[in-house]
LUMSEBA-911976 format. One record per residue: x, y, z of N, C-alpha, C, CB in turn; residue number from 1; residue in three letters. Coordinates in steps of 0.02 Angstrom, whole numbers. Glycine has a CB too. Example, Ala and Ser with C-alpha at 12.3 -4.5 7.8 and 13.67 -1.06 7.14 Angstrom:
residues 2
<site <660, -284, 390>, <615, -225, 390>, <660, -165, 390>, <565, -224, 452>, 1, ALA>
<site <642, -112, 354>, <684, -53, 357>, <645, 2, 394>, <704, -30, 286>, 2, SER>
//
This chain:
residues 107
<site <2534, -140, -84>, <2469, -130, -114>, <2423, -185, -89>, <2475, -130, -192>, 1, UNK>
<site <2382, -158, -76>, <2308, -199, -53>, <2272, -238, -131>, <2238, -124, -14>, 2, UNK>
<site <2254, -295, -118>, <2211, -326, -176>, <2134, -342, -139>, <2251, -405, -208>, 3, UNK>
<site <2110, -318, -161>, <2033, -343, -162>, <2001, -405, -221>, <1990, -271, -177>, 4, UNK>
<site <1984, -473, -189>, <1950, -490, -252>, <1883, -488, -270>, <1961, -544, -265>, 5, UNK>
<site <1858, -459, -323>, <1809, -439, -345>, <1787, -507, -370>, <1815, -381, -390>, 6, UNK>
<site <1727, -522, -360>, <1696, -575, -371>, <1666, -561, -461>, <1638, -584, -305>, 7, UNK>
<site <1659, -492, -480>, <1662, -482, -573>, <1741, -464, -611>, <1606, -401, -597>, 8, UNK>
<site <1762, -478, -568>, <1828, -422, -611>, <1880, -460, -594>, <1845, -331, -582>, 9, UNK>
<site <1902, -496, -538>, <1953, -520, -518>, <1987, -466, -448>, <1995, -529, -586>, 10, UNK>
<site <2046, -514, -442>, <2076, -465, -403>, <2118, -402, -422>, <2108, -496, -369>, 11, UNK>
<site <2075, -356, -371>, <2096, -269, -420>, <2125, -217, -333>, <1973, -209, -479>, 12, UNK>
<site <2167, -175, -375>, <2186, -155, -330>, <2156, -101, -286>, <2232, -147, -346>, 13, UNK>
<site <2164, -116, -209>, <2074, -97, -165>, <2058, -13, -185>, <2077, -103, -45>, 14, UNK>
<site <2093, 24, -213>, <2081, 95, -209>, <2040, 98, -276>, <2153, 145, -205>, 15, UNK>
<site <2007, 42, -326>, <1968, 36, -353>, <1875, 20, -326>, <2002, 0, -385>, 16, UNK>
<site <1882, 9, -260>, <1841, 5, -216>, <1807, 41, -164>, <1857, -24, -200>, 17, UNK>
<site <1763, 60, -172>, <1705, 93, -100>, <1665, 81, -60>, <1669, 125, -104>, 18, UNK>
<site <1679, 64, 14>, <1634, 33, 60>, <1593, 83, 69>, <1661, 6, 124>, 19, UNK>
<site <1528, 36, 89>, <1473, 62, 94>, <1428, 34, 161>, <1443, 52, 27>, 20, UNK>
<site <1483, 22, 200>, <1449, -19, 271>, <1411, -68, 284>, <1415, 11, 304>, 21, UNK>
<site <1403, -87, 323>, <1372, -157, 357>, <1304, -185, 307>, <1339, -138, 448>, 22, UNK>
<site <1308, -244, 292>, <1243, -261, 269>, <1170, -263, 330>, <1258, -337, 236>, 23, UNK>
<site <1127, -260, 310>, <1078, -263, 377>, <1030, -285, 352>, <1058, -201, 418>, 24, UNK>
<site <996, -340, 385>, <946, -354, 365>, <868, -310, 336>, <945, -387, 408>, 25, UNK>
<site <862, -322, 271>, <791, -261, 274>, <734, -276, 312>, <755, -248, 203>, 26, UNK>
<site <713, -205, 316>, <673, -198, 335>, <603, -137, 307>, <703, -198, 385>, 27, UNK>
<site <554, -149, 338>, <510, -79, 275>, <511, -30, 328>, <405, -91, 237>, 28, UNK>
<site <525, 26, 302>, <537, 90, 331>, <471, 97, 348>, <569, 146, 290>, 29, UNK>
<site <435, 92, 328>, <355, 113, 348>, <321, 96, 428>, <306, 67, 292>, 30, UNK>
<site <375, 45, 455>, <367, -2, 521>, <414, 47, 563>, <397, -95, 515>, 31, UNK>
<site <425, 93, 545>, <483, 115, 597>, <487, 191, 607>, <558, 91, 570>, 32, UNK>
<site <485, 238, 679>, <468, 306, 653>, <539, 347, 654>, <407, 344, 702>, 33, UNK>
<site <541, 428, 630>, <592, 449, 631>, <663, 444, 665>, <574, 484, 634>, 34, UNK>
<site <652, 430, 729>, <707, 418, 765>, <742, 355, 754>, <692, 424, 829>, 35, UNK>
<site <693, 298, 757>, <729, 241, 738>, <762, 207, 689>, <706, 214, 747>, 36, UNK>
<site <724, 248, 591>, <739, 249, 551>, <826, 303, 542>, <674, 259, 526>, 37, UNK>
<site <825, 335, 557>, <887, 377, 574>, <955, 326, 612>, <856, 443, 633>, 38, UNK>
<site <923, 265, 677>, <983, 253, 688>, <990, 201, 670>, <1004, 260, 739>, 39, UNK>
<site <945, 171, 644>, <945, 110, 583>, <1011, 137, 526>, <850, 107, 533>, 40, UNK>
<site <996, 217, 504>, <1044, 251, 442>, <1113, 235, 482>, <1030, 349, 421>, 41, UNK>
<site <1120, 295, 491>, <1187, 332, 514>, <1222, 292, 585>, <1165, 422, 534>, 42, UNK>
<site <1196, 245, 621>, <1222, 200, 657>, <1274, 129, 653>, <1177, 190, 675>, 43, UNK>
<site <1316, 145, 630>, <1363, 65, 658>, <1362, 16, 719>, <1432, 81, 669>, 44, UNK>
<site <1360, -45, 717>, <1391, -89, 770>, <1449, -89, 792>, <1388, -143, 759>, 45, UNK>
<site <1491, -73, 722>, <1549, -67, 752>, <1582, -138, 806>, <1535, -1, 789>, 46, UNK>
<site <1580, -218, 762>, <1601, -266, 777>, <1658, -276, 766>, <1574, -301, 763>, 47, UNK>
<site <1687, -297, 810>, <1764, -331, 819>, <1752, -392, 787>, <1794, -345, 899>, 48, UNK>
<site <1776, -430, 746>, <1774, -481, 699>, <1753, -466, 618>, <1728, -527, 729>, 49, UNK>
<site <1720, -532, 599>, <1702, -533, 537>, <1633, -488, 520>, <1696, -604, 521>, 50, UNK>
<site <1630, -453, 478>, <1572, -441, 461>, <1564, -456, 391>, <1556, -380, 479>, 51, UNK>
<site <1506, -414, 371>, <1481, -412, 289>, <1464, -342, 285>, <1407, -464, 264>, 52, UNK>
<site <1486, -328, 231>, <1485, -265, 210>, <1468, -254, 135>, <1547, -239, 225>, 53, UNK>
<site <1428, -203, 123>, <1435, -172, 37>, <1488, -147, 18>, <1392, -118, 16>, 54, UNK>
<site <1501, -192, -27>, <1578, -141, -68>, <1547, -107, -153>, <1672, -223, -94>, 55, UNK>
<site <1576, -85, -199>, <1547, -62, -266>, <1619, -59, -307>, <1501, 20, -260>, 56, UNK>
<site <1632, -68, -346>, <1695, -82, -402>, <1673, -18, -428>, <1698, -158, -464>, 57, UNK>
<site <1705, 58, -413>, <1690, 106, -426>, <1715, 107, -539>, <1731, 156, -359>, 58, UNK>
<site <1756, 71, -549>, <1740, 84, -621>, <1698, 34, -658>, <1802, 89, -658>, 59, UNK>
<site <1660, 12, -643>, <1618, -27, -644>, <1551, -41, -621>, <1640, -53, -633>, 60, UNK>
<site <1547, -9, -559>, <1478, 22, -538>, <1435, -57, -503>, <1430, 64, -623>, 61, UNK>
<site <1508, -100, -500>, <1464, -163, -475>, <1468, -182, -403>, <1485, -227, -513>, 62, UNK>
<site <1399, -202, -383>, <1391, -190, -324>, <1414, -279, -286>, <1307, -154, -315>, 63, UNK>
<site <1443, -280, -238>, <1451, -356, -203>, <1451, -344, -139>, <1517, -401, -220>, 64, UNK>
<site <1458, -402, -111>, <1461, -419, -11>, <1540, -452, 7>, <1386, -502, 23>, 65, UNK>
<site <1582, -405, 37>, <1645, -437, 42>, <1623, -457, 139>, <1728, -373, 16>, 66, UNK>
<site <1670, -483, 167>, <1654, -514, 235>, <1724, -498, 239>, <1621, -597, 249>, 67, UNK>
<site <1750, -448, 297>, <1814, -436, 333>, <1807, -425, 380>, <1852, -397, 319>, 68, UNK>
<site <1884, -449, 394>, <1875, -443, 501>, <1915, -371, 498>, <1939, -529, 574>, 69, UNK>
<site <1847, -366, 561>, <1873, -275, 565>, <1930, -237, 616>, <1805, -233, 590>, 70, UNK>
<site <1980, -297, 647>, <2007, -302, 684>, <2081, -313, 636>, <1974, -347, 730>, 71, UNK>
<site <2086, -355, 587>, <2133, -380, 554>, <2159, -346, 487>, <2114, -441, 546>, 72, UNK>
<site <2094, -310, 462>, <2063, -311, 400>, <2086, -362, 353>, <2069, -251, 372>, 73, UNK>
<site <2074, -408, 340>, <2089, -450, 327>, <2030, -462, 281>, <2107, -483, 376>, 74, UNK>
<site <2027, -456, 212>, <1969, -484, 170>, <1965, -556, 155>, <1969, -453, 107>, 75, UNK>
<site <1914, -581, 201>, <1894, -657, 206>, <1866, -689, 143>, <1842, -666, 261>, 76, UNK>
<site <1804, -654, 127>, <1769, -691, 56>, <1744, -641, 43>, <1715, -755, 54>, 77, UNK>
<site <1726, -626, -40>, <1692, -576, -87>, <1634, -634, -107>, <1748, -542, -159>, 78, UNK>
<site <1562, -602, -150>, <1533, -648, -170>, <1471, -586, -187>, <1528, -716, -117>, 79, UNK>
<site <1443, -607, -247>, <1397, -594, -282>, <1336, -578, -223>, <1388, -652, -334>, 80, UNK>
<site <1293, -514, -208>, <1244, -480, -174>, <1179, -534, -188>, <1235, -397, -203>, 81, UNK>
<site <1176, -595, -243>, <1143, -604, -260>, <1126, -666, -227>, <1150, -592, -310>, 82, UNK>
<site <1191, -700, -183>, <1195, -762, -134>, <1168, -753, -90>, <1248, -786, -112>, 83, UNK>
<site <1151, -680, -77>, <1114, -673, 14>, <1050, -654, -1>, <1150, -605, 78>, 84, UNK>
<site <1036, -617, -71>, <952, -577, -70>, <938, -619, -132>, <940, -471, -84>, 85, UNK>
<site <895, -648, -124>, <852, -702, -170>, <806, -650, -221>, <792, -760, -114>, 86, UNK>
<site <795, -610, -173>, <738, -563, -214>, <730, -494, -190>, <663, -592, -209>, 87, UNK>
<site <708, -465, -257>, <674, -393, -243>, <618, -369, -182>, <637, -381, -306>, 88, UNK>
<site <631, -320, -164>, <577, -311, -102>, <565, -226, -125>, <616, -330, -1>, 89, UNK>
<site <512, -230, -145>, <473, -155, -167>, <431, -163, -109>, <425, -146, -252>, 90, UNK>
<site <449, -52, -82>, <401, -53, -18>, <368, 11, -46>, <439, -47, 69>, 91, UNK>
<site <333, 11, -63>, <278, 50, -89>, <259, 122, -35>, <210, -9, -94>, 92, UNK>
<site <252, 180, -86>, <247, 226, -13>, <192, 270, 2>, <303, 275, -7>, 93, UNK>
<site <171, 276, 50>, <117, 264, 73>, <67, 337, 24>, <127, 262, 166>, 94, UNK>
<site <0, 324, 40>, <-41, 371, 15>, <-50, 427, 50>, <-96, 349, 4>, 95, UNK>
<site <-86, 464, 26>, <-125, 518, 71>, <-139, 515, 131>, <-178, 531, 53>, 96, UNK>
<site <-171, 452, 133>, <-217, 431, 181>, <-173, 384, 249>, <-276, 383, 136>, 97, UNK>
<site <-104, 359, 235>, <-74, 343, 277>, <-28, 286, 256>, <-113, 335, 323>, 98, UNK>
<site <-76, 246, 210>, <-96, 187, 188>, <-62, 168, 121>, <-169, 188, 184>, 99, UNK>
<site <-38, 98, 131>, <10, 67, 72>, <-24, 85, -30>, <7, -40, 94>, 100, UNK>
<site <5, 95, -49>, <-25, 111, -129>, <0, 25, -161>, <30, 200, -184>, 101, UNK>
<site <27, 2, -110>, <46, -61, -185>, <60, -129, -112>, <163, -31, -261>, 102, UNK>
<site <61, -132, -53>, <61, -172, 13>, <115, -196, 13>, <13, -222, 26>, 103, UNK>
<site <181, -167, -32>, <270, -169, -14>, <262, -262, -32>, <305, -136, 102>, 104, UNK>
<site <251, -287, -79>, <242, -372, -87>, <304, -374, -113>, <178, -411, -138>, 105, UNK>
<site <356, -426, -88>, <406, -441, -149>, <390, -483, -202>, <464, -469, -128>, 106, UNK>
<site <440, -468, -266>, <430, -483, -327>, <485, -537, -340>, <431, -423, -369>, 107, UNK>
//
């Protein structure tokens, strides 16, 4: 059996868990057109080593950043989503006219 440690729960066993792929830096969709927004989605790097990834504690619904090498799988460190994003980023969507309704400011 695989253990995952959950940075709310402890260590739980991983089939309590759902990856949700690579973290990526944000960005506002509004800067980017169909094609590129698409391989921004559905695109992997697909790195040999460590990465960061979204995981979710499916009975629990809690969301964290585990870092495993994708070569080993080997779960390196878990840690609260809240160590890497300082803050909210609302991107506001656009008007009629083309144009921001709220100018996507974080909060």
């Amino acid at each position: 059996m695989k253990i995952m440690p959950c940075p709310l729960n402890g260590p739980r066993n991983i089939s309590e868990f759902s990856c949700f792929g690579e973290v990526k830096e944000h960005v506002d969709p509004r800067d980017l057109d169909d094609a590129a927004w698409a391989d921004r989605t559905w695109f992997a790097n697909n790195t040999a080593g460590v990465v960061r990834e979204w995981w979710c504690h499916t009975a629990t619904s809690y969301w964290f950043i585990a870092e495993r090498h994708t070569v080993t799988d080997e779960i390196v460190r878990t840690y609260p989503a809240s160590e890497l994003f300082k803050a909210r980023i609302d991107f506001a969507a656009r008007d009629e006219g083309g144009g921001s309704t709220t100018g996507g400011k974080s909060k």
